[in-house]
C-alpha positions as CSV (number, residue, x, y, z in Angstrom):
1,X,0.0,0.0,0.0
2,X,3.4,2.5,1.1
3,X,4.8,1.9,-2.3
4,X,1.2,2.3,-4.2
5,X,0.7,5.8,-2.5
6,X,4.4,6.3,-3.3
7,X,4.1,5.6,-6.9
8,X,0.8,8.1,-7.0
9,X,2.9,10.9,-5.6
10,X,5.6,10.4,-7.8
11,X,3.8,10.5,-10.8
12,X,1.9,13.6,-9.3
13,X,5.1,15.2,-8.2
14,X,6.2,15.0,-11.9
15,X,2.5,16.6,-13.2
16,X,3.5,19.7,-10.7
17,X,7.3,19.3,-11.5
18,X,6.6,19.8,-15.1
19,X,4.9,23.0,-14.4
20,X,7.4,24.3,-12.1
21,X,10.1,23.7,-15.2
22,X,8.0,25.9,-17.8
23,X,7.9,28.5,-14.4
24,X,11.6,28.1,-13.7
25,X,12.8,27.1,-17.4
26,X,16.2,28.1,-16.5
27,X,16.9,27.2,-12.8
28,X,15.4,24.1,-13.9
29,X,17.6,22.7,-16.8
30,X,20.7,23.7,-14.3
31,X,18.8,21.8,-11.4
32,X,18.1,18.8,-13.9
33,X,21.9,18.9,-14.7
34,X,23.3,18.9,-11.5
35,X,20.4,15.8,-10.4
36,X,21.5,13.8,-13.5
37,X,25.2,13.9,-12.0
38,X,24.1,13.1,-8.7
39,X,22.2,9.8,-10.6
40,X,25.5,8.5,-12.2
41,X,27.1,9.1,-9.0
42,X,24.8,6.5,-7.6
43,X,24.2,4.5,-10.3
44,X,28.3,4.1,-10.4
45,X,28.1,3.7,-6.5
46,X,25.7,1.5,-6.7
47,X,27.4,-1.0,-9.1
48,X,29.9,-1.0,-7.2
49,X,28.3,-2.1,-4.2
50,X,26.6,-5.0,-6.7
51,X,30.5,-5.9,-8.0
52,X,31.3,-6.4,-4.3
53,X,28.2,-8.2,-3.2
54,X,28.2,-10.9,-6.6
55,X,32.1,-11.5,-5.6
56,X,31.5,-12.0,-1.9
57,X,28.7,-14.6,-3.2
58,X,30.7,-16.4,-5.3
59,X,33.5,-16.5,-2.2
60,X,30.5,-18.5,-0.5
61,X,29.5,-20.4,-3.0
62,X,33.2,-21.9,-3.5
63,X,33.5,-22.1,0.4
64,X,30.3,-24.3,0.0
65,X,31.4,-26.2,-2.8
66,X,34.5,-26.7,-1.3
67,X,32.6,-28.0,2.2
68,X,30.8,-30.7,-0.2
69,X,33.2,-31.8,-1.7
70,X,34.9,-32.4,1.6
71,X,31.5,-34.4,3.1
72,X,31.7,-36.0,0.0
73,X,35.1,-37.1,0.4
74,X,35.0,-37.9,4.1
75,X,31.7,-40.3,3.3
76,X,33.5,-42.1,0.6
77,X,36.7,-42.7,2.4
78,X,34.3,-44.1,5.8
79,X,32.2,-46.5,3.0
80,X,35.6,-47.7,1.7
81,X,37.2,-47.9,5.1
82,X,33.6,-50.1,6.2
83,X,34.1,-52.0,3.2
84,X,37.8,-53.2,3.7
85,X,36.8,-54.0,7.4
86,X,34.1,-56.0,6.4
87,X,36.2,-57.7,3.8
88,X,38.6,-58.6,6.7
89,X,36.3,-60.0,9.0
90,X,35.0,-61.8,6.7
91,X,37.6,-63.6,5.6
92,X,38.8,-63.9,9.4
93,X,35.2,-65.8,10.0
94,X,35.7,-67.7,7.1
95,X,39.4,-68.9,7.8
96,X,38.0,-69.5,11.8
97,X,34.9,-71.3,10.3
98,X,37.8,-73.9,8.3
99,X,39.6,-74.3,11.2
100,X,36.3,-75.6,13.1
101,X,35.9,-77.9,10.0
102,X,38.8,-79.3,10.4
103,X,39.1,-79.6,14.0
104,X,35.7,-80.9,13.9
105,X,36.4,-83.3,11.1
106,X,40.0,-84.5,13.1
107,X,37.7,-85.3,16.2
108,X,35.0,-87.4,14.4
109,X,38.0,-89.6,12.9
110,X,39.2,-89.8,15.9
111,X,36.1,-91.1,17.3
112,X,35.1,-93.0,14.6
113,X,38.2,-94.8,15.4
114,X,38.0,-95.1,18.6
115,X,34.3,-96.1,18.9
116,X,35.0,-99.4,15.9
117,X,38.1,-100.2,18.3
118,X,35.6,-100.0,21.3
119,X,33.2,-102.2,19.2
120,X,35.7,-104.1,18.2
121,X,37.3,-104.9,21.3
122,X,33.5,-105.8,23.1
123,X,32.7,-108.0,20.3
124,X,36.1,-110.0,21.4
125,X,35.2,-110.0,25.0
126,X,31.8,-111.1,24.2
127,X,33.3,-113.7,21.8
128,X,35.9,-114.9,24.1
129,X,33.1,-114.8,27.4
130,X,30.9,-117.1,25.1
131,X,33.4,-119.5,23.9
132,X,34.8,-119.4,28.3
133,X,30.9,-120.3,29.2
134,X,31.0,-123.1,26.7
135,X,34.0,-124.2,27.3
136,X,33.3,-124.1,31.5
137,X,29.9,-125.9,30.8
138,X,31.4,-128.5,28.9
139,X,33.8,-129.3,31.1
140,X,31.4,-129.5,34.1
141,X,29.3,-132.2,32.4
142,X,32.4,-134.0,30.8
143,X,33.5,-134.0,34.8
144,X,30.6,-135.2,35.3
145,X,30.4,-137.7,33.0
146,X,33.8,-139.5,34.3
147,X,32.7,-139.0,37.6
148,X,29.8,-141.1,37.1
149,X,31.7,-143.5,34.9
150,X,34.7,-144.4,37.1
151,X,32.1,-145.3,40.0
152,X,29.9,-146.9,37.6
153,X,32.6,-149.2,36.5
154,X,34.3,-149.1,40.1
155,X,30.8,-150.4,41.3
156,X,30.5,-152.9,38.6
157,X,33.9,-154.2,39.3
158,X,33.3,-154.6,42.9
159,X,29.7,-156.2,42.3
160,X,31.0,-158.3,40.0
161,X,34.8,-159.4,42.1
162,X,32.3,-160.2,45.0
163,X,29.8,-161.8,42.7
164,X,32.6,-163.9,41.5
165,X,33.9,-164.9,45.2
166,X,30.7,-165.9,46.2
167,X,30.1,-167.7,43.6
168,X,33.3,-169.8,43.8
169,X,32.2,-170.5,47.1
170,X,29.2,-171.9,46.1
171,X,30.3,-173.7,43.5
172,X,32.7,-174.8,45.9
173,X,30.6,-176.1,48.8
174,X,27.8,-177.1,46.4
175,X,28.1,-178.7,43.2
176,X,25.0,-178.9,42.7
177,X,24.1,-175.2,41.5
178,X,23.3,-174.8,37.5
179,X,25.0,-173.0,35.3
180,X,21.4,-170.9,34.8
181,X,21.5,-170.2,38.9
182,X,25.2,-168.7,37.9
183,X,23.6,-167.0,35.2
184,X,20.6,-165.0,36.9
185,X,22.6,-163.2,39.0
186,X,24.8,-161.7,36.9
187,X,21.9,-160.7,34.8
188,X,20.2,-159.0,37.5
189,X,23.7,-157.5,38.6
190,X,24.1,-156.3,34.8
191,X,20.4,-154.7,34.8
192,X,21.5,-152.9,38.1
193,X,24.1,-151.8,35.9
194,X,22.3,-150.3,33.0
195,X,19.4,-148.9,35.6
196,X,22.5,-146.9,37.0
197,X,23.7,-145.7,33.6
198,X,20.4,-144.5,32.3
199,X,19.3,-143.1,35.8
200,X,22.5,-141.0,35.0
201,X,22.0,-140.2,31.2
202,X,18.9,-139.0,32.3
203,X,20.4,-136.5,34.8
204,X,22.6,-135.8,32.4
205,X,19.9,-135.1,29.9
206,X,17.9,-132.7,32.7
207,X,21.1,-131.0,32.8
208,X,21.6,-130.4,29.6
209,X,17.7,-129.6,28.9
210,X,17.6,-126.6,31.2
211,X,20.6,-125.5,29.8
212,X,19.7,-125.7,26.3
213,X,16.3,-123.6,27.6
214,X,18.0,-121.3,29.1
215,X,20.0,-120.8,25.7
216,X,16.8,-121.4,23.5
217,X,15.0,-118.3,25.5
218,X,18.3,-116.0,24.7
219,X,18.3,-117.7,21.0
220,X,14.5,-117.0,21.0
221,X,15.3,-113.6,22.4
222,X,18.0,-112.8,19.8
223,X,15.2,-113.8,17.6
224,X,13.0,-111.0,18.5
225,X,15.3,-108.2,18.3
226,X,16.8,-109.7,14.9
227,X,13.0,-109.7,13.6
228,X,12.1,-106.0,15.1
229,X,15.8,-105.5,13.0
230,X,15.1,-107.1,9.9
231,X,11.7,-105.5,9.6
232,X,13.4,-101.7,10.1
233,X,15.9,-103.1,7.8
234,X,13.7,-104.6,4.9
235,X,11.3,-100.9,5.2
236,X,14.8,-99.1,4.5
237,X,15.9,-101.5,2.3
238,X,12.4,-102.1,-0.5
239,X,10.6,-99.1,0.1
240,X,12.9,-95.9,-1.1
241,X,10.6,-93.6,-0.4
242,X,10.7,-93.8,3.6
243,X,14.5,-93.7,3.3
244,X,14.0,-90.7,1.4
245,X,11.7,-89.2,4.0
246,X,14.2,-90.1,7.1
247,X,17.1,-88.3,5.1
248,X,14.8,-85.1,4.8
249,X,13.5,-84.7,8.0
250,X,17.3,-85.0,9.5
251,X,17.9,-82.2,6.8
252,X,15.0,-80.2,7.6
253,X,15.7,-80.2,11.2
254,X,19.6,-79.2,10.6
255,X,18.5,-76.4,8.4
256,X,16.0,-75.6,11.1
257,X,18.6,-75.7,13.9
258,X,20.8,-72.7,12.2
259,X,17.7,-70.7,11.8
260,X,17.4,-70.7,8.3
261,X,14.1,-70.0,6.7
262,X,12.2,-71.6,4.3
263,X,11.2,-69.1,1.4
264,X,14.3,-67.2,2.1
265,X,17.2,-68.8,2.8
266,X,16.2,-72.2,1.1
267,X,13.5,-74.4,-0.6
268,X,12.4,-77.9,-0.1
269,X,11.0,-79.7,-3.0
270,X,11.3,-77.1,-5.1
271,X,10.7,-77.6,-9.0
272,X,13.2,-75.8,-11.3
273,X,11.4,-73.3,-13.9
274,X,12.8,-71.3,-16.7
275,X,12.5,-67.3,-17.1
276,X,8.9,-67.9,-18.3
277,X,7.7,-70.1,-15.3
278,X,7.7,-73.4,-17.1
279,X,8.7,-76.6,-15.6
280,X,11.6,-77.7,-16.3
281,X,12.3,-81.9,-17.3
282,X,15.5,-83.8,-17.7
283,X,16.4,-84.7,-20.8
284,X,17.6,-88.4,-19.3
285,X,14.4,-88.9,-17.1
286,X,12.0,-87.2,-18.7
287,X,10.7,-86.3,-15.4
288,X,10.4,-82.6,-13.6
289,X,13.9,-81.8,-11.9
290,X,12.8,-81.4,-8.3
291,X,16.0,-81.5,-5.6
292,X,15.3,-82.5,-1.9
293,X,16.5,-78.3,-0.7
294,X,17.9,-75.6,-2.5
295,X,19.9,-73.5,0.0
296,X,20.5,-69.8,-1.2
297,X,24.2,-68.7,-0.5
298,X,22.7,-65.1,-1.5
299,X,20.3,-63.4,-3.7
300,X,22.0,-65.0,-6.5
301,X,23.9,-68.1,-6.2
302,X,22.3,-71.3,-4.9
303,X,23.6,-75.4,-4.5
304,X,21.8,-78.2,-4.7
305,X,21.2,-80.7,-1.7
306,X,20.0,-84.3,-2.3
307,X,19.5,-86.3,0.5
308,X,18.2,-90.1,-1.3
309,X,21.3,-92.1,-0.1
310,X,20.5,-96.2,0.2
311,X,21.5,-97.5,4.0
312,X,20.3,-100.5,2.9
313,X,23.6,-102.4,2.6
314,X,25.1,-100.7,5.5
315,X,22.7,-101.9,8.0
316,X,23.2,-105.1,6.6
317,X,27.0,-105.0,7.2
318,X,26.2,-103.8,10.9
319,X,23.6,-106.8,10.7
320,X,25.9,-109.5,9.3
321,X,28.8,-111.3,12.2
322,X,30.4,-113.2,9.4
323,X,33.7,-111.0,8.3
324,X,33.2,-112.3,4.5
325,X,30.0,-111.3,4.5
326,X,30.7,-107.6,6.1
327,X,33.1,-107.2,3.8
328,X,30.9,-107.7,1.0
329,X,28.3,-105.9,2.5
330,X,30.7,-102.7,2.9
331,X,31.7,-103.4,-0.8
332,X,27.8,-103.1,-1.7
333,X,27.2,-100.1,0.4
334,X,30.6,-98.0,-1.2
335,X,29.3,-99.0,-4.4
336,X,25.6,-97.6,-3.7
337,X,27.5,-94.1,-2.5
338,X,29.1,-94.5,-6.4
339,X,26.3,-95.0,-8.0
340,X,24.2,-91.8,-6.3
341,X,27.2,-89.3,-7.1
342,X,27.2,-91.0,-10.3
343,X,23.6,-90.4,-10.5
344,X,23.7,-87.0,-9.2
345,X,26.6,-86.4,-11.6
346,X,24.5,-86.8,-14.6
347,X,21.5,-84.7,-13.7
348,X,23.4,-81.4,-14.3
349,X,21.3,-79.4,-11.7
350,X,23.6,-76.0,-13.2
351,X,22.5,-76.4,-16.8
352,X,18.8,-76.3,-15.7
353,X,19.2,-73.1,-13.3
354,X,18.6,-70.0,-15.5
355,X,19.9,-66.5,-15.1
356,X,20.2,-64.5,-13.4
357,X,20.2,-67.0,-10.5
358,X,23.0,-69.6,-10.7
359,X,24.5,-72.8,-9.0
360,X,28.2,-73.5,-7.4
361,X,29.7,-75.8,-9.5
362,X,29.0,-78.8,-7.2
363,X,25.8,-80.8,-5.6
364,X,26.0,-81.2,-2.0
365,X,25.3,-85.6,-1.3
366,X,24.1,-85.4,2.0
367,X,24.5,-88.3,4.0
368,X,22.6,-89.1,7.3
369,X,24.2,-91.1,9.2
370,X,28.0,-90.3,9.9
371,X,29.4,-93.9,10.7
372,X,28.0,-94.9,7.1
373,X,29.8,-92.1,5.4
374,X,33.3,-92.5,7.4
375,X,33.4,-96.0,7.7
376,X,32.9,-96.1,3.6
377,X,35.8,-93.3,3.9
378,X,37.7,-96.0,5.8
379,X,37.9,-98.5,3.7
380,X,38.1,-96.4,0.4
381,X,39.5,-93.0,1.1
382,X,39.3,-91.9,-2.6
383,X,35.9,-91.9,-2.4
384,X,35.5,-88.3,-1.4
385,X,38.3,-87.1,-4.2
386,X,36.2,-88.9,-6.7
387,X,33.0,-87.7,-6.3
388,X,34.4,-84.2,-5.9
389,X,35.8,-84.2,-9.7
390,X,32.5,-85.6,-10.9
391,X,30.9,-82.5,-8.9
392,X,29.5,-83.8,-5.9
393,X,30.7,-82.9,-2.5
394,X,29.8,-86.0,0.0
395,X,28.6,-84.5,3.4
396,X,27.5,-86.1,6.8
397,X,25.4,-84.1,9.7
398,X,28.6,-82.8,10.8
399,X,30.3,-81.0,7.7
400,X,27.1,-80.3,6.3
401,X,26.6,-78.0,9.9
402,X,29.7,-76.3,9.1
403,X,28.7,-75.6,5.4
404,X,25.7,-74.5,6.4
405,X,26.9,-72.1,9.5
406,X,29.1,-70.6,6.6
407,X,26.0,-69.9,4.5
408,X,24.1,-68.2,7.6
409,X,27.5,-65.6,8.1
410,X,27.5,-65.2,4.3
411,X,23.7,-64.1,4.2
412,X,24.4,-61.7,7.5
413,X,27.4,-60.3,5.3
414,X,25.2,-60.0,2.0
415,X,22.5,-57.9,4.7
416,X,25.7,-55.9,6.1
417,X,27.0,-55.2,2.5
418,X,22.6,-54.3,1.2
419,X,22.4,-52.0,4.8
420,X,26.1,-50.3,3.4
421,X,25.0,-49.8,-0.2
422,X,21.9,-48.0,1.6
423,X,23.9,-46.1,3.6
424,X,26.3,-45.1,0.4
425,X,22.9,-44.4,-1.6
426,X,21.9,-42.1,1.8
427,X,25.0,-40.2,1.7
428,X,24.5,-39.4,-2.2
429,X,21.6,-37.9,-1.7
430,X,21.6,-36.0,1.4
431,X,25.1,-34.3,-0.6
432,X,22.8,-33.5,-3.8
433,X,20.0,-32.1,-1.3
434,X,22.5,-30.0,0.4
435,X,24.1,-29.0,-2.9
436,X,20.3,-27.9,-4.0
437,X,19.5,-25.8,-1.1
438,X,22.9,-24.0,-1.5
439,X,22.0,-23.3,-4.5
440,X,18.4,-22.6,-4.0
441,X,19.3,-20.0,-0.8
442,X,21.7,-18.7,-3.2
443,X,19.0,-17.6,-5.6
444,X,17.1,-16.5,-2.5
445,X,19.6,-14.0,-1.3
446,X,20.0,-12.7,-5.2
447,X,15.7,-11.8,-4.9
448,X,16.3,-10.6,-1.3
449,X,19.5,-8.3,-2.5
450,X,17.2,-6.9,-5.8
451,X,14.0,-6.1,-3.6
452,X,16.5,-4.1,-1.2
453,X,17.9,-2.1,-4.1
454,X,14.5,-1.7,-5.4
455,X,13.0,-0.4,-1.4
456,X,15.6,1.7,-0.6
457,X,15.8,3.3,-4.7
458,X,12.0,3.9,-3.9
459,X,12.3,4.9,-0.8
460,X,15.1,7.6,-1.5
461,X,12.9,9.7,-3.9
462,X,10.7,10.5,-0.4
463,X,13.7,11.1,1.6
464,X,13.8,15.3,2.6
465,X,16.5,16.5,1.3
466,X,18.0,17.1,-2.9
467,X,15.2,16.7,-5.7
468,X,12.5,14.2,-3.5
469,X,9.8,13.8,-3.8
470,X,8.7,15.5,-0.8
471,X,10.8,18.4,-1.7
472,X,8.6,19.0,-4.2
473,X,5.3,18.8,-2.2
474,X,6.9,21.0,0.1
475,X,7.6,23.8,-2.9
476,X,4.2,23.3,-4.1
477,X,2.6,23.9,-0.8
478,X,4.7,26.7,-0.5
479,X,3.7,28.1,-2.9
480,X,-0.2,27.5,-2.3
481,X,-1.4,23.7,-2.8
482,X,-3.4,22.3,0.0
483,X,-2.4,19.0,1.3
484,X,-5.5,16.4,1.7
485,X,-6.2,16.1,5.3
486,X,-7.2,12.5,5.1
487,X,-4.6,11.6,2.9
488,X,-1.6,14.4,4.5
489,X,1.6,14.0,3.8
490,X,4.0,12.6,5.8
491,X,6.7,14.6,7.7
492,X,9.1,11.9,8.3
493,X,10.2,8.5,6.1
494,X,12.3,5.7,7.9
495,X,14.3,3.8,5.2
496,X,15.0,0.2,6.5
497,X,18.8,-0.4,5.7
498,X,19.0,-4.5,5.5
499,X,22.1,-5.7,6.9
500,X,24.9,-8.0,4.8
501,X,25.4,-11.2,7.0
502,X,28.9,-10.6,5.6
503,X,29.3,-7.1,7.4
């Protein structure tokens, strides 16, 4: 409203100037002179003032600049510092986590040794305390047996010296005796005779009768817990598909044990697709390729775990006593871990897994039971190195934990390295945001530094003194103009000077 009513009395001040020149045509042209050299004066003052104030802007503007670029700087060296210290301790975690392998790896040999000498060493004390209880009850009843036979024939022998004797004597004071009267006795004494020996074969047969129960209800005993045996054993053995199961479900719960999510950090029974969704079939089977678990190492590499090995022949080599027959059993169960990594070998999982996720270049052969695994180890140590080159990485509970606790540091390094990026991504454009509203103030102090020219160059023309605007009023009123009493003008201006935050 100030600079509306200023404007009016301008342009009135120059209506009544103009008349004042025709009045004062002389006085006027020198008074216009010496005004227009006042103007350049100011103008010329005034540029200069403008020439200081657009350098001491561009002074802040490369102080600022120069302040970015050193955030900038500062942030990129503490991402690249954070970077190389997670790169160290990463590879300190890894080189501790192959330490623990092998430690762990050292002390299941070691007991793995340990426990078949243990075995080893009861089955010979069982073996020799059989063939001792044997050999002691044999000997009882053969003691037995001679015991009873020296005074069976010691009793015959004196039955039949005093048989004899009497018998001379009778023959002697009577020859009138038979030879049947000689005869009868001696039969009797010889039924006596065999009465005794079968009265002690039969003893001998009680004896041996409660033995041979008590070792028919052990046999029949044995029997039992062979059956209960055989019956896990023939399950495991003809139906695949609860071997399969019980090799799972100890998977499953190992994964579970690290914490390792399904959907995230693996899948079970996954089929493989292709880019467009489809399913995708082997070209050997025919069939949909679907491994046990896919584990994610991160959000782009994954390996295969198949857990379908055959105990079959192993629990018959724990079954069988003969050592021939182990041995062959152990030869069968060695050869069913070949055939698998050869199996496993030819499905390829890596050709069938399409961008942009890939696989390592080897399937992970789980293996449930760890005496299986090592003893197989045991007796063919090349086993391992073999199915290695063919691609397939043979793992019992054990390693497989270790493999898998690598996996879970991996994945808390991948969400270390995604929360850095952030960070990095952050810091870019919190520096472009600062860099805007340096820029953007910038252009705010150039408006603010224009509107103050403009105020105080409006402002001047009603200050009381040279060729104002109110020193015109003043003439004219002087001079017989009447000033509007609603509308009177004012006797004093204050010009706002705006301070420089430089000053």
């Amino acid at each position: 409203m100030t600079i509306a009513v200023g404007i009016l009395s301008a342009v009135l001040g120059i209506v009544i100037g103009i008349l004042v020149m025709r009045v004062k045509g002389a006085q006027r042209d020198a008074e216009c002179k010496q005004s227009s050299a006042e103007l350049e004066t100011q103008v010329a003052v005034l540029q200069s003032q403008l020439n200081a104030e657009t350098e001491k802007l561009h002074a802040a503007r490369e102080t600022a600049e120069n302040q970015l670029a050193e955030v900038k700087a500062e942030a990129e060296k503490r991402i690249a510092d954070e970077k190389d210290a997670s790169a160290k301790r990463l590879a300190a975690e890894k080189e501790e986590a192959e330490k623990r392998i092998a430690e762990e790896r050292s002390r299941a040999e070691k007991r793995l040794a340990d426990e078949k000498m243990a075995a080893e060493k009861r089955l010979e004390t069982e073996k020799q305390e059989l063939e001792r209880v044997h050999q002691n009850a044999f000997n009882e009843q053969k003691e037995r047996f001679d015991d009873i036979s020296k005074r069976l024939v010691a009793e015959a022998k004196s039955a039949t010296e005093e048989m004899l004797k009497q018998r001379q004597k009778d023959i002697a004071e009577s020859g009138h005796a038979t030879m049947e009267q000689l005869v009868n006795p001696l039969k009797e004494t010889i039924a006596k005779m065999e009465q005794t020996m079968k009265d002690s074969t039969l003893k001998q047969v009680e004896t041996n009768t409660s033995l041979k129960d008590a070792l028919s209800q052990a046999i029949d005993s044995n029997a039992k817990t062979k059956q209960t045996a055989d019956d896990l054993i023939r399950a495991f053995k003809h139906d695949s598909k609860i071997q399969g199961d019980w090799g799972e479900c100890v998977l499953e719960e190992l994964l579970a044990s690290l914490g390792l999510q399904e959907g995230t950090h693996f899948e079970t029974q996954a089929p493989l697709r292709d880019q467009n969704g489809n399913l995708l079939v082997s070209e050997e089977s025919g069939r949909s390729m679907r491994p046990d678990v896919i584990v994610h190492l991160d959000t782009k590499k994954d390996v295969i775990v198949d857990s379908k090995v055959s105990m079959a022949a192993f629990f018959e080599y724990n079954r069988a006593e003969d050592p021939e027959v182990r041995k062959d059993w152990l030869k069968k169960h060695i050869q069913s871990l070949e055939q698998h990594v050869k199996e496993l070998s030819g499905k390829k999982y890596e050709n069938y897994v399409k961008a942009p996720r890939e696989t390592i270049d080897f399937v992970i052969m789980f293996v449930p039971r760890a005496d299986a695994l090592w003893r197989a180890l045991a007796e063919k140590p090349s086993l391992w190195r073999e199915a290695m080159e063919k691609g397939v990485y043979i793992a019992d509970e054990q390693t497989l934990y270790a493999a898998l606790r690598i996996i879970k540091m991996t994945w808390r390094q991948v969400q270390q390295a995604q929360n850095q990026q952030k960070v990095f991504e952050l810091a870019n454009e919190m520096l472009k945001r600062v860099g805007m509203f340096v820029k953007q103030m910038g252009d705010v102090g150039k408006a603010l530094d224009n509107a103050q020219k403009a105020y105080q160059n409006g402002m001047s023309k009603f200050a009381e003194k040279g060729q104002s605007v109110l020193t015109t009023c003043r003439q004219l009123e002087s001079l017989g103009a009447k000033q509007d009493k609603n509308n009177p003008l004012p006797t004093e201006i204050e010009v706002i000077e705006m301070q420089d935050d430089a000053e």
